[in-house]
Chimera marker file (.cmm) of the C-alpha trace (Angstrom):
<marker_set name="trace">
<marker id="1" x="21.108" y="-17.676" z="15.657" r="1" g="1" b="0" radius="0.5"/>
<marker id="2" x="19.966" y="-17.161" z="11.792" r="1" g="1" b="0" radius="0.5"/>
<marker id="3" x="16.704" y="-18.778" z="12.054" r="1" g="1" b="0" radius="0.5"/>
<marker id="4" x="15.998" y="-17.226" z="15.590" r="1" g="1" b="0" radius="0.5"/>
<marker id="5" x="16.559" y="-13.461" z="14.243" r="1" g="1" b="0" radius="0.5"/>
<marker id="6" x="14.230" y="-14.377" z="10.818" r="1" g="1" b="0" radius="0.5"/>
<marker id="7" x="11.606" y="-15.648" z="13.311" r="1" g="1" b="0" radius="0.5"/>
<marker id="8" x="11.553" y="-12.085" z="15.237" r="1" g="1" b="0" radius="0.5"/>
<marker id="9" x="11.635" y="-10.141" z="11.971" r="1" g="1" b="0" radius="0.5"/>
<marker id="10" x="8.770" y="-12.010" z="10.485" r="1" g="1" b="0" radius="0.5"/>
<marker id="11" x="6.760" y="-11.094" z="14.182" r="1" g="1" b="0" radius="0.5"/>
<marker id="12" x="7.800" y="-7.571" z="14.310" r="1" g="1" b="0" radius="0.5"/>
<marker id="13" x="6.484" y="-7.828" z="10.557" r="1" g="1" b="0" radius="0.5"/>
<marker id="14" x="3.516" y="-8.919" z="11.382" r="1" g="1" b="0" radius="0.5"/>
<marker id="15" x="2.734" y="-6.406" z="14.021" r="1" g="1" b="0" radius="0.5"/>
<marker id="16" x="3.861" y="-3.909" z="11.411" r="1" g="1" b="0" radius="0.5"/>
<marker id="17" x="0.889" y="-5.155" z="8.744" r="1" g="1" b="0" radius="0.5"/>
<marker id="18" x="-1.840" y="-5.191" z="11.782" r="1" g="1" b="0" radius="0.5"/>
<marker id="19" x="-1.039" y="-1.885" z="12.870" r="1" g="1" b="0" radius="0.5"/>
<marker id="20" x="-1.259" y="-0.384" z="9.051" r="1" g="1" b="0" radius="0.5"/>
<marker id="21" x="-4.764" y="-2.236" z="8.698" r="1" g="1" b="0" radius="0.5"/>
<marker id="22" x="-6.013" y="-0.954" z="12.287" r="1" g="1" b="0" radius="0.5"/>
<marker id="23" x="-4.578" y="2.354" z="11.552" r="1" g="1" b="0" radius="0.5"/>
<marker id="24" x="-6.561" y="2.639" z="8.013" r="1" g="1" b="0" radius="0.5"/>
<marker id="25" x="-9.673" y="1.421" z="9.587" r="1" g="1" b="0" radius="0.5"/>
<marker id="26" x="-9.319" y="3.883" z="12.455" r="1" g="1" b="0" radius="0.5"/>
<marker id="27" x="-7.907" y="6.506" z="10.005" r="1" g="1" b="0" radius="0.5"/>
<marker id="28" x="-11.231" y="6.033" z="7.116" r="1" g="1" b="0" radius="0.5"/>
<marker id="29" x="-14.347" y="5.481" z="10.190" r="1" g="1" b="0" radius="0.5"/>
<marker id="30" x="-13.264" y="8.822" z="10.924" r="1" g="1" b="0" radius="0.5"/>
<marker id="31" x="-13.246" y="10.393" z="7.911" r="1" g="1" b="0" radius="0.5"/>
<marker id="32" x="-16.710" y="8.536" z="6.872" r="1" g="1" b="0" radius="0.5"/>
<marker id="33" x="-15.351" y="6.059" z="4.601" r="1" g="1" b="0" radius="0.5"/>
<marker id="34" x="-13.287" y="8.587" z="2.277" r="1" g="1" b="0" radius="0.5"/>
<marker id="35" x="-10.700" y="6.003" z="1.849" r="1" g="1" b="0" radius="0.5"/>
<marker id="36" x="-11.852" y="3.222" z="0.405" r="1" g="1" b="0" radius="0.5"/>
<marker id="37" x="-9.325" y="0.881" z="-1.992" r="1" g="1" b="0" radius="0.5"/>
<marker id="38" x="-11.920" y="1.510" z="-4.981" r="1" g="1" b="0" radius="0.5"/>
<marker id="39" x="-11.239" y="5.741" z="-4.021" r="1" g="1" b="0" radius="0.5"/>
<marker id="40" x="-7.572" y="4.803" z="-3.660" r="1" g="1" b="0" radius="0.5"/>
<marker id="41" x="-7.107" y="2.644" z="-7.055" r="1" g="1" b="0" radius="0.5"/>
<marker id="42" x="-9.693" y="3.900" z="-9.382" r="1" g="1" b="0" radius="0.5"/>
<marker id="43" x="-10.033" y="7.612" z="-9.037" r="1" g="1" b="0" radius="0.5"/>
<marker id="44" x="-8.711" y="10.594" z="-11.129" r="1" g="1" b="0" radius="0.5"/>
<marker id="45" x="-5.262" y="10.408" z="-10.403" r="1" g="1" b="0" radius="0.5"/>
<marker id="46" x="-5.455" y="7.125" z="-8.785" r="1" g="1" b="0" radius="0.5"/>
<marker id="47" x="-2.436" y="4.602" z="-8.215" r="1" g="1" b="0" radius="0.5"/>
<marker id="48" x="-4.021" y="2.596" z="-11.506" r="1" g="1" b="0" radius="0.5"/>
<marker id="49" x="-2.925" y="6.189" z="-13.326" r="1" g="1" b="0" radius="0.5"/>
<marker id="50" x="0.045" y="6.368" z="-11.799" r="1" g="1" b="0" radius="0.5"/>
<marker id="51" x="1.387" y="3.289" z="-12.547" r="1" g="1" b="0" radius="0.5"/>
<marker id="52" x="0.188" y="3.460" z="-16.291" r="1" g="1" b="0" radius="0.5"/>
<marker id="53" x="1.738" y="6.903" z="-16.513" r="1" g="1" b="0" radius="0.5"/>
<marker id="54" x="5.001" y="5.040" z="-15.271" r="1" g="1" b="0" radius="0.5"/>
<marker id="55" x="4.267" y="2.192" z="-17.563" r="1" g="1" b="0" radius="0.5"/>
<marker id="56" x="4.159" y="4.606" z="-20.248" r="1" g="1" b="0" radius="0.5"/>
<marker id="57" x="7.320" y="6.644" z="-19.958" r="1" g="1" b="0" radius="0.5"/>
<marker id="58" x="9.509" y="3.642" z="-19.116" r="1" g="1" b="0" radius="0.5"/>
<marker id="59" x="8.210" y="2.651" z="-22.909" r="1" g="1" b="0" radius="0.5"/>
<marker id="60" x="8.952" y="6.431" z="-24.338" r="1" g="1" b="0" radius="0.5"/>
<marker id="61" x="12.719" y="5.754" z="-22.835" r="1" g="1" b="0" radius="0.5"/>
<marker id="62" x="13.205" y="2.186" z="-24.040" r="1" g="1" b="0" radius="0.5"/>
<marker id="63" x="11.764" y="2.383" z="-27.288" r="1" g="1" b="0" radius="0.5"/>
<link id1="1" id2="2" r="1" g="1" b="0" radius="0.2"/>
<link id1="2" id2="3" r="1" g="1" b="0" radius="0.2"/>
<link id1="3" id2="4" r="1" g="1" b="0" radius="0.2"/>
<link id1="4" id2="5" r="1" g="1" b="0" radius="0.2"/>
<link id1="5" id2="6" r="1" g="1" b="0" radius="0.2"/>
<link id1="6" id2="7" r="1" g="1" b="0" radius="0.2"/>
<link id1="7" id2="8" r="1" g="1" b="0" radius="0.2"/>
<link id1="8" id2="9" r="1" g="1" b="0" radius="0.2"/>
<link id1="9" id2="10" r="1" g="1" b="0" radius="0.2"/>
<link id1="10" id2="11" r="1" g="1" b="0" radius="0.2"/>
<link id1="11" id2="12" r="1" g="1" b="0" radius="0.2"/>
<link id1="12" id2="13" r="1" g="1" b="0" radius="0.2"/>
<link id1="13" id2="14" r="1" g="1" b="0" radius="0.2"/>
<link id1="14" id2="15" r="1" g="1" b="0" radius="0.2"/>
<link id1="15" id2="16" r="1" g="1" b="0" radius="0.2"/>
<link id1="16" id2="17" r="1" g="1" b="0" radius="0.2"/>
<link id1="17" id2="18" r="1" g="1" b="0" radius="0.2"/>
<link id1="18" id2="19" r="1" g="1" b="0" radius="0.2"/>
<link id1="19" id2="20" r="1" g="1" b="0" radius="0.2"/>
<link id1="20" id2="21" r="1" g="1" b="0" radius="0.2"/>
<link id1="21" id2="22" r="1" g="1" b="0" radius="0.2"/>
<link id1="22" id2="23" r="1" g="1" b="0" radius="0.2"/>
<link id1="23" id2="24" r="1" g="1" b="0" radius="0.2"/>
<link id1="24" id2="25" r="1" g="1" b="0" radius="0.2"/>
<link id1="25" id2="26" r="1" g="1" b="0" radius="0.2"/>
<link id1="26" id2="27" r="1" g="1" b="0" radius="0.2"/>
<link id1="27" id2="28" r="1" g="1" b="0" radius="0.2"/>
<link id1="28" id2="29" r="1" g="1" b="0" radius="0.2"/>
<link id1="29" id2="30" r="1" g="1" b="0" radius="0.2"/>
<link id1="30" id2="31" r="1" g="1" b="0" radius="0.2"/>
<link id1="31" id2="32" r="1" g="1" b="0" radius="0.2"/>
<link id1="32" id2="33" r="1" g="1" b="0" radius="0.2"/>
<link id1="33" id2="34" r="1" g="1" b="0" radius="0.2"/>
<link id1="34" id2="35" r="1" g="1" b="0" radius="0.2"/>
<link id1="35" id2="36" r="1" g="1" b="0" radius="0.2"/>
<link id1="36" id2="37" r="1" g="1" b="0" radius="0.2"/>
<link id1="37" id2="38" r="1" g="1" b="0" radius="0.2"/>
<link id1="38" id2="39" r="1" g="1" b="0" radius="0.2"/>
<link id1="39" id2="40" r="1" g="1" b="0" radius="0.2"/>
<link id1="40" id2="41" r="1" g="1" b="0" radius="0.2"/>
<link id1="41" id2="42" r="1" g="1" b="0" radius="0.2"/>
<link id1="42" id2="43" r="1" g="1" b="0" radius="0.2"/>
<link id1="43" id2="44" r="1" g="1" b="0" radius="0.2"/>
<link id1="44" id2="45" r="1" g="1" b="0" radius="0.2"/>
<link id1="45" id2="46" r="1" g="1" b="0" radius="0.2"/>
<link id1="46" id2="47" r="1" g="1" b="0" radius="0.2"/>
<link id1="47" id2="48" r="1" g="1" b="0" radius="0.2"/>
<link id1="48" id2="49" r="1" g="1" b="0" radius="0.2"/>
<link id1="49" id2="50" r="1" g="1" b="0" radius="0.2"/>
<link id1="50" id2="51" r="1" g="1" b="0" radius="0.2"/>
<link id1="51" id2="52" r="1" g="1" b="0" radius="0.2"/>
<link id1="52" id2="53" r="1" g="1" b="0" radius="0.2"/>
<link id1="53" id2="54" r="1" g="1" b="0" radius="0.2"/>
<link id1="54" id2="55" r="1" g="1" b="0" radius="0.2"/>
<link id1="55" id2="56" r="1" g="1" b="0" radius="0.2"/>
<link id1="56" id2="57" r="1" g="1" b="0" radius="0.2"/>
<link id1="57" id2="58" r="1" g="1" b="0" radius="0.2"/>
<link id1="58" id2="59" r="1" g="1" b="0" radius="0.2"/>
<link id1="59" id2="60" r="1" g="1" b="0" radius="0.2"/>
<link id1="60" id2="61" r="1" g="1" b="0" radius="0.2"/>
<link id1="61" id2="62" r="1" g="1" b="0" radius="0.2"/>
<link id1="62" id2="63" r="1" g="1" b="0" radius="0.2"/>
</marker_set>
């Protein structure tokens, strides 16, 4: 019963992932390639900001 329910997870995972990816590609040919993981990660205010801003204050409160 275990393994049978991991098995449908991992599917309906899966389907999950593919339907992100088609979704972005969908999502960025329309907006003419706005969204592109370099955009996303490397910009002013990017997620590589973000996580060194987190980075950062979890050092201020530890010490």
């Amino acid at each position: 019963m275990g393994s049978v329910t991991v098995g449908i997870l991992v599917v309906v995972l899966v389907l999950l992932i593919l339907l992100l990816f088609c979704s972005y590609k969908k999502l960025n040919k329309q907006a003419n390639g706005k969204y592109t993981v370099r955009e996303i990660l490397f910009k002013e205010g990017g997620l590589r900001d973000q996580a060194n801003n987190a980075v950062m204050t979890v050092r201020a409160w530890t010490g």
